[in-house]
N, C-alpha and C positions, 0 to 999 in steps of 0.2 A: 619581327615575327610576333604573332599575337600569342600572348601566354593562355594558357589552357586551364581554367577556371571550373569547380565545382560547383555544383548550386549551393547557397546555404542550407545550412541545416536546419530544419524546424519552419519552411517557407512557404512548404505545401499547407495548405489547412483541410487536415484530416480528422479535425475535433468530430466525435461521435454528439451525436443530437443525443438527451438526458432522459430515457423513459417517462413518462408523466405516470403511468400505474405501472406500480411493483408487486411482486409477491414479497407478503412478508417473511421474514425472516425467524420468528417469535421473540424478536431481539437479539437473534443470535448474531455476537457480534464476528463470532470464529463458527460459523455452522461447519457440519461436518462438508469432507470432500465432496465434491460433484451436485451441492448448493449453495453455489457461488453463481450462478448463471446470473442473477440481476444485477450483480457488482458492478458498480467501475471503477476500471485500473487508471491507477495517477502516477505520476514521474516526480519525486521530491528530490531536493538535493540538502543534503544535511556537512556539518559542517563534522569532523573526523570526532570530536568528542562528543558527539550527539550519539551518532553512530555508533562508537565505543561502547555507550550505555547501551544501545539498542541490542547488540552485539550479545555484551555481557549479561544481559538479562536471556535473552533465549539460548545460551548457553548454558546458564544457571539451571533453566527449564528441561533442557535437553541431561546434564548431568542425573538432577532428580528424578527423571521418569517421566516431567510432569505434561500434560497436553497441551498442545499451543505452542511449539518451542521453537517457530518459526520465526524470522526475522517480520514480515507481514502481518503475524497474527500478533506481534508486540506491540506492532504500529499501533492497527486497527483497534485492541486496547486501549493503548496510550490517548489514542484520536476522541476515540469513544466518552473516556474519563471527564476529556479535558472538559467536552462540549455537552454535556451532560451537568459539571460543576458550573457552568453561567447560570 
């Protein structure tokens, strides 16, 4: 009997083509809701202690009040910083 097989995962190629002109943002790395339309969304895999920190810091933000206290908008931060510091 022939065994019954799912497609791989991730086999289709649904990569989105990358804008060539954007609107700016004014560098806004976290702009407020519902100007995000020229973003794009990415899939990361982080190892549990990355995560942790990620975690713990938008937790930290969320306790304080403070804005941005998304897990997303730590990234985009963190992203920001790093690429910025070259």
């Amino acid at each position: 009997m022939a065994s019954k097989t799912r497609p791989a995962v991730g086999t289709k190629k649904t990569a989105k083509k990358v804008p060539t002109s954007r609107k700016p943002t004014g560098g806004a790395v976290n702009p407020p809701r519902g100007e995000k339309g020229d973003f794009l969304k990415i899939t990361v895999t982080l190892d549990p202690a990355t995560y942790e920190l990620i975690a713990t810091e938008a937790m930290r933000r969320k306790m304080n009040k403070e804005k941005d206290a998304q897990l997303s908008a730590v990234i985009r931060e963190a992203v920001a910083q790093y690429l910025q510091g070259r």
